[in-house]
mmCIF file of the N, C-alpha and C atoms, coordinates in Angstrom:
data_MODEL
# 
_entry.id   MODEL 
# 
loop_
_atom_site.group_PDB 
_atom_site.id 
_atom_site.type_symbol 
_atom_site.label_atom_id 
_atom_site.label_alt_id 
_atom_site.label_comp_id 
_atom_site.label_asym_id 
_atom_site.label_entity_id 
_atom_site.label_seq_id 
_atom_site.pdbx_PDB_ins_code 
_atom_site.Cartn_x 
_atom_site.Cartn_y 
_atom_site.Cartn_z 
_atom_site.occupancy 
_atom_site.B_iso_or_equiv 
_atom_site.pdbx_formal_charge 
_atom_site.auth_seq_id 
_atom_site.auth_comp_id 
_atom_site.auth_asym_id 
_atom_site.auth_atom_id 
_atom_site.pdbx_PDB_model_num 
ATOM 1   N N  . UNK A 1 1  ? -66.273 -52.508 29.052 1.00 0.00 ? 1  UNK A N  1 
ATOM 2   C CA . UNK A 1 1  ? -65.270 -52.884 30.032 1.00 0.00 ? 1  UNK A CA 1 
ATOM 3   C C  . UNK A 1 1  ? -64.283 -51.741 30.271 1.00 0.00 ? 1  UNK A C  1 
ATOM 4   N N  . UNK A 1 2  ? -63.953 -50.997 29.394 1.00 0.00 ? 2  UNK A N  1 
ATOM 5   C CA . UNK A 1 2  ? -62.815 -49.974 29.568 1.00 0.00 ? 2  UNK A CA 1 
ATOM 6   C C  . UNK A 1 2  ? -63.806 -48.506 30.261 1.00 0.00 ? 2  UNK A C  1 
ATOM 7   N N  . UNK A 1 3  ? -64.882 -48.542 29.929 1.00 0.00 ? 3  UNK A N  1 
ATOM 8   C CA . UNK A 1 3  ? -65.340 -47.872 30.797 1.00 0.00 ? 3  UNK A CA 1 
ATOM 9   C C  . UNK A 1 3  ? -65.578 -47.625 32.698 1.00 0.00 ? 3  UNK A C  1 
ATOM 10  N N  . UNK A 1 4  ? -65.699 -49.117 32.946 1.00 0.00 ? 4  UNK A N  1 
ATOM 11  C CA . UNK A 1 4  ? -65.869 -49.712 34.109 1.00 0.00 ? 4  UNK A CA 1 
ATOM 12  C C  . UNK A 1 4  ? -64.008 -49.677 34.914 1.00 0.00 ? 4  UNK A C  1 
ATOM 13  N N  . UNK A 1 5  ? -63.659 -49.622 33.260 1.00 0.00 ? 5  UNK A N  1 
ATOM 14  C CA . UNK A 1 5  ? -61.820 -49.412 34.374 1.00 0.00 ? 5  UNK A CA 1 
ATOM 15  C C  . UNK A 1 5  ? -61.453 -48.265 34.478 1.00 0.00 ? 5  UNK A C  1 
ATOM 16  N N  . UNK A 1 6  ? -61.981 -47.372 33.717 1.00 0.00 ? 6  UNK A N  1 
ATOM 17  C CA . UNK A 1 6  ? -62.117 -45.911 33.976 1.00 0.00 ? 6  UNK A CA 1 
ATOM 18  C C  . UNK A 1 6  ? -62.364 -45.509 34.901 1.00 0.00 ? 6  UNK A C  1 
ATOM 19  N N  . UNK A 1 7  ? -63.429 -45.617 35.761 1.00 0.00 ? 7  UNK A N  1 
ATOM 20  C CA . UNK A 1 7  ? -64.249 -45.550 36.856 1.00 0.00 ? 7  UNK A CA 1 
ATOM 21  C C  . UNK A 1 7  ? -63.609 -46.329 37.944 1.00 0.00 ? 7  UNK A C  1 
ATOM 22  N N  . UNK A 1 8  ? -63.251 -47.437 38.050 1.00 0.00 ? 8  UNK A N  1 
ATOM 23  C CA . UNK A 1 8  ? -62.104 -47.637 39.014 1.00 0.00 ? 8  UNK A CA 1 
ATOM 24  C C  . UNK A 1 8  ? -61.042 -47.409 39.285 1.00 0.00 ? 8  UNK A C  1 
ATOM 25  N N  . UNK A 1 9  ? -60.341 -46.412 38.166 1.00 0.00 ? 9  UNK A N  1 
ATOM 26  C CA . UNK A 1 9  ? -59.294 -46.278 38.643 1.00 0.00 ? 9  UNK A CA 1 
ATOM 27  C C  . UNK A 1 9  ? -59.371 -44.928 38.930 1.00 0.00 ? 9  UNK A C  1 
ATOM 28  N N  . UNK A 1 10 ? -60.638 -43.928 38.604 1.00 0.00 ? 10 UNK A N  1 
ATOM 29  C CA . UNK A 1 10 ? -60.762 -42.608 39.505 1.00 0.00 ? 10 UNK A CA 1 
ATOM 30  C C  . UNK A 1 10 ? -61.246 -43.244 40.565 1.00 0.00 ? 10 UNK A C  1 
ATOM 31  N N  . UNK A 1 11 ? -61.842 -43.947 40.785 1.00 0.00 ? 11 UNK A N  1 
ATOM 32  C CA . UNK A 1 11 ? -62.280 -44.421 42.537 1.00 0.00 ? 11 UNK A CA 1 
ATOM 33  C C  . UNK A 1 11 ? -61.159 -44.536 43.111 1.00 0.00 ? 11 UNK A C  1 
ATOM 34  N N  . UNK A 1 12 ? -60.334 -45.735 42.623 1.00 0.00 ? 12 UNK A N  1 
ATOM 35  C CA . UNK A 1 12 ? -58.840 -45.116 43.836 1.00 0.00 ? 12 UNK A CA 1 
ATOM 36  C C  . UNK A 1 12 ? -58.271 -44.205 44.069 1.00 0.00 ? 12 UNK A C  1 
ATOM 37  N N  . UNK A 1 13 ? -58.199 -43.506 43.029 1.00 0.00 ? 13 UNK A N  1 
ATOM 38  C CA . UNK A 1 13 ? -57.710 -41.904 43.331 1.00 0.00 ? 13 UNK A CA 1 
ATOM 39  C C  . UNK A 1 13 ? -58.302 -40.993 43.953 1.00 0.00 ? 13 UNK A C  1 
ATOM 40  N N  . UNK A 1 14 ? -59.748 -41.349 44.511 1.00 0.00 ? 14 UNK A N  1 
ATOM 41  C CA . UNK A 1 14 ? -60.290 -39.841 45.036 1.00 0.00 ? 14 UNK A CA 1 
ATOM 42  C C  . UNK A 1 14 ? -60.220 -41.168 46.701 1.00 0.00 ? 14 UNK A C  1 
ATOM 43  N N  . UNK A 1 15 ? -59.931 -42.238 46.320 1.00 0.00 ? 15 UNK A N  1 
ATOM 44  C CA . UNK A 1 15 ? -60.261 -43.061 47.893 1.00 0.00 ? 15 UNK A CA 1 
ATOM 45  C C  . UNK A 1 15 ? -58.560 -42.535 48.315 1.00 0.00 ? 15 UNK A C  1 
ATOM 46  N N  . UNK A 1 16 ? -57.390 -42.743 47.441 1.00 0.00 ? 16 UNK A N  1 
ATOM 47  C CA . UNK A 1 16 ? -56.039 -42.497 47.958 1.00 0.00 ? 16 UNK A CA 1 
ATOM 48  C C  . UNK A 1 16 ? -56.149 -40.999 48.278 1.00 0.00 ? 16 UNK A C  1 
ATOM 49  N N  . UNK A 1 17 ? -56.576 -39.721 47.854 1.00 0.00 ? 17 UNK A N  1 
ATOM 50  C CA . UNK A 1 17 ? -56.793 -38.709 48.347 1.00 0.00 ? 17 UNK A CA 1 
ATOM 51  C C  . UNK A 1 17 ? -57.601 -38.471 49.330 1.00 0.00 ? 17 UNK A C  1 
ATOM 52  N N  . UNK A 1 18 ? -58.151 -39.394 49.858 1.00 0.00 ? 18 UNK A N  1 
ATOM 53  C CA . UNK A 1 18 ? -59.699 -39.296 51.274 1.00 0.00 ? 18 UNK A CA 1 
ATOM 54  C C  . UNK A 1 18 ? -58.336 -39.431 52.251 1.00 0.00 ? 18 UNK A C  1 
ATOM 55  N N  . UNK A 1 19 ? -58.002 -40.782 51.655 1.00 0.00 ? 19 UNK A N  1 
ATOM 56  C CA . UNK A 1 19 ? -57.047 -41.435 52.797 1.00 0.00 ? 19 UNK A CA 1 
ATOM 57  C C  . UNK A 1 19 ? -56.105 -40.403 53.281 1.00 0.00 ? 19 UNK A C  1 
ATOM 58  N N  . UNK A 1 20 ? -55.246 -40.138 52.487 1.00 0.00 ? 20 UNK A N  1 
ATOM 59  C CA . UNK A 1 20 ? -54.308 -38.612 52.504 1.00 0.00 ? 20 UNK A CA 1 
ATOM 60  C C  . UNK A 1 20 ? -54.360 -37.500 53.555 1.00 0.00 ? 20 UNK A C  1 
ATOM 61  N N  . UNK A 1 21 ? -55.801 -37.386 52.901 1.00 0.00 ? 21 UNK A N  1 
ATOM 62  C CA . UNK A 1 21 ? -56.322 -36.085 53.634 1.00 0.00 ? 21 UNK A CA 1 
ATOM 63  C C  . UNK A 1 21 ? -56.280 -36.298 55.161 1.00 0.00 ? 21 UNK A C  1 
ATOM 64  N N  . UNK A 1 22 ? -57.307 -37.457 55.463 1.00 0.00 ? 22 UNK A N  1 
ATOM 65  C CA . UNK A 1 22 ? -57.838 -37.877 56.691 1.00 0.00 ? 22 UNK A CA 1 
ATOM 66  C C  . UNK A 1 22 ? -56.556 -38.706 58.075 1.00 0.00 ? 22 UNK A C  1 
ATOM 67  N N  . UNK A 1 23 ? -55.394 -38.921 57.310 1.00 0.00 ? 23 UNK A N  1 
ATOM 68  C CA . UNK A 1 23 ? -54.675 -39.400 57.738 1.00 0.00 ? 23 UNK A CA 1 
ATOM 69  C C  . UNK A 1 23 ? -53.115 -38.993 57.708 1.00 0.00 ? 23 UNK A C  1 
ATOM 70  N N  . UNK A 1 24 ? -53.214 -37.905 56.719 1.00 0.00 ? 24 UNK A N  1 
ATOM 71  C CA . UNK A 1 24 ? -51.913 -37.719 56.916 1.00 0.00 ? 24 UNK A CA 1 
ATOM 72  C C  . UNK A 1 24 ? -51.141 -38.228 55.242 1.00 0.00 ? 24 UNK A C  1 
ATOM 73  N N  . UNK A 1 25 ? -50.071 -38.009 54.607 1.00 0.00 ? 25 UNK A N  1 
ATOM 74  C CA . UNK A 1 25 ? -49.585 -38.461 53.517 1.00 0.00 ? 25 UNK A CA 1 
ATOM 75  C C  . UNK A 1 25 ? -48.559 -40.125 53.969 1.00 0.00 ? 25 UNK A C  1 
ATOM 76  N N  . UNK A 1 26 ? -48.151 -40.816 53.268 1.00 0.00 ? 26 UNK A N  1 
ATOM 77  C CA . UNK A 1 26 ? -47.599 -41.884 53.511 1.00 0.00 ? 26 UNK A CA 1 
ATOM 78  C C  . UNK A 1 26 ? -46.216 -41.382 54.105 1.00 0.00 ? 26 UNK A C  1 
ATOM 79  N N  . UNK A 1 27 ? -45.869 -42.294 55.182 1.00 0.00 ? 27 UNK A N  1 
ATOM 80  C CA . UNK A 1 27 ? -44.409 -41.705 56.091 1.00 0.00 ? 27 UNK A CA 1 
ATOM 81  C C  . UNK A 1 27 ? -43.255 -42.116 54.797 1.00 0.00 ? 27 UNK A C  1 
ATOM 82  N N  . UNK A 1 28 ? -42.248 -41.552 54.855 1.00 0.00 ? 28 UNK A N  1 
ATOM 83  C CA . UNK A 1 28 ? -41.278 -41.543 53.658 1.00 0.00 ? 28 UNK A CA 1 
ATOM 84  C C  . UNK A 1 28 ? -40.272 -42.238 54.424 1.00 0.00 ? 28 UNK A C  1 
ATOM 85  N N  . UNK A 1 29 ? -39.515 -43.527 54.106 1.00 0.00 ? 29 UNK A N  1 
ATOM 86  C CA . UNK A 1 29 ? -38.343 -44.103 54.940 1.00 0.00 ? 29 UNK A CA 1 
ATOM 87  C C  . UNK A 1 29 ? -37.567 -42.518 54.707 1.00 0.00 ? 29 UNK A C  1 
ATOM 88  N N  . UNK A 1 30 ? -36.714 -42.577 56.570 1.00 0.00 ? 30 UNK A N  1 
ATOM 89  C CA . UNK A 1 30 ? -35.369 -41.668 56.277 1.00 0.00 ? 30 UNK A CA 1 
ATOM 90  C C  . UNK A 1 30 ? -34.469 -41.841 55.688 1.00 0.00 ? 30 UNK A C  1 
ATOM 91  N N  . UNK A 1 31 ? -33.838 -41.059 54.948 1.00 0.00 ? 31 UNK A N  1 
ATOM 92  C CA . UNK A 1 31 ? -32.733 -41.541 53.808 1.00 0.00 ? 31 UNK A CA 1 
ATOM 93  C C  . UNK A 1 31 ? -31.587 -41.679 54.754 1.00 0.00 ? 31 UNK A C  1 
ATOM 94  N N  . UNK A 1 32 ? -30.462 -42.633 53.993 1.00 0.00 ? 32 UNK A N  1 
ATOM 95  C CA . UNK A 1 32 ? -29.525 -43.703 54.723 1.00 0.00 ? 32 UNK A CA 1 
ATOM 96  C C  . UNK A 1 32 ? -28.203 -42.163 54.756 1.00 0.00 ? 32 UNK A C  1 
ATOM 97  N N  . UNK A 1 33 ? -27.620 -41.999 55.816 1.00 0.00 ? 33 UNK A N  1 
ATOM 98  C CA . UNK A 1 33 ? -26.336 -40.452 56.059 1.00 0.00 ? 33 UNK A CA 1 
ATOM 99  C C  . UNK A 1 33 ? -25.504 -41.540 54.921 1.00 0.00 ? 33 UNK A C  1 
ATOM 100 N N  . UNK A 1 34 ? -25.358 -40.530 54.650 1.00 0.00 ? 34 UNK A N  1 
ATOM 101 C CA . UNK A 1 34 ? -23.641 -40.460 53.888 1.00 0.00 ? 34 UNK A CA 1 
ATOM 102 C C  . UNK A 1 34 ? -22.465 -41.017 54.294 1.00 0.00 ? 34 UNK A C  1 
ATOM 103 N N  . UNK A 1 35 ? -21.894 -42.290 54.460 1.00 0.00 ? 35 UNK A N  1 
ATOM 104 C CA . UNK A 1 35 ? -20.628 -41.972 55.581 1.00 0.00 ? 35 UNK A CA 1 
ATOM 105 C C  . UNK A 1 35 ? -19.427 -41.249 54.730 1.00 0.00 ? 35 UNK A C  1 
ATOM 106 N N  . UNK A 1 36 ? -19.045 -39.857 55.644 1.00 0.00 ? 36 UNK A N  1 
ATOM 107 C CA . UNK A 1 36 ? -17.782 -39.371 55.281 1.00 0.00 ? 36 UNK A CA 1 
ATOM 108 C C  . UNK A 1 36 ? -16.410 -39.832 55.332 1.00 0.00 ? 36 UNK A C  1 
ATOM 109 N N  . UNK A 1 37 ? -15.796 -40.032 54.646 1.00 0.00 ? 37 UNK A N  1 
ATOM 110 C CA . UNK A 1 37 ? -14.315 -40.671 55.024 1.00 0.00 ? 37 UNK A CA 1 
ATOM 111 C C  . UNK A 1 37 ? -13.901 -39.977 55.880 1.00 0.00 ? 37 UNK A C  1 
ATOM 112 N N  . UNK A 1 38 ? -12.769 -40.681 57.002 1.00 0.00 ? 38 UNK A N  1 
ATOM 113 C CA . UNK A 1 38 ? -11.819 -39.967 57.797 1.00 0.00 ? 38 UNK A CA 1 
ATOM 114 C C  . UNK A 1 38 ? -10.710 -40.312 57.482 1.00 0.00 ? 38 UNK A C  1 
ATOM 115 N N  . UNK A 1 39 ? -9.221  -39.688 57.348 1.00 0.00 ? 39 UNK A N  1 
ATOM 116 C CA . UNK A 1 39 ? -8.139  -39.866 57.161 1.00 0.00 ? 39 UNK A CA 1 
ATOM 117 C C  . UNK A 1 39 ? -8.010  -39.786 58.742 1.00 0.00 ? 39 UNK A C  1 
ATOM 118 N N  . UNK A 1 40 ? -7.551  -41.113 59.054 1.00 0.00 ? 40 UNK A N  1 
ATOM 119 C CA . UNK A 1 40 ? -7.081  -40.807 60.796 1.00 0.00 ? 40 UNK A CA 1 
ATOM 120 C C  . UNK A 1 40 ? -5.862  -41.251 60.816 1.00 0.00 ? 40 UNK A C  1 
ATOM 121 N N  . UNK A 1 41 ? -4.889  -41.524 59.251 1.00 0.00 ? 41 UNK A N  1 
ATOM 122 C CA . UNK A 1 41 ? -3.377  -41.781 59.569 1.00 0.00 ? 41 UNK A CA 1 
ATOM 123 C C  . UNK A 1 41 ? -2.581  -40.853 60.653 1.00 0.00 ? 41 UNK A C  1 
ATOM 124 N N  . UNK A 1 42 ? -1.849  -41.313 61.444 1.00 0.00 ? 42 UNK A N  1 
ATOM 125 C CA . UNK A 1 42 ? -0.321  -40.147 62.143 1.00 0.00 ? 42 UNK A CA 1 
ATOM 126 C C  . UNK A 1 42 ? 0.382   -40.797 60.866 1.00 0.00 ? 42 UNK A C  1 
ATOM 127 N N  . UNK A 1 43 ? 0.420   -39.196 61.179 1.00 0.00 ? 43 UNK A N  1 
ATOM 128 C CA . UNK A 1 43 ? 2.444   -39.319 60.094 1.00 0.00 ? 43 UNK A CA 1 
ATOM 129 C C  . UNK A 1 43 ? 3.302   -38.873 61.258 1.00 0.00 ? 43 UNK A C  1 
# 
């Protein structure tokens, strides 16, 4: 049995690298800006 999971779990890895290749890498969400503080008091 641990052999057979051996073997499946290089099968996903050379299927997640086909995929990769053939398609491009997975899109990465854009990371969320920063909001900068503003001091907008008048003195």
């Amino acid at each position: 049995m641990d052999l057979i999971d051996k073997v499946l779990e290089k099968l996903k890895e050379l299927v997640g690298k086909l995929i990769d290749a053939l398609l491009g890498p997975e899109a990465q969400p854009e990371p969320e800006p920063i909001p900068i503080p503003v001091n907008d008091r008048r003195r």
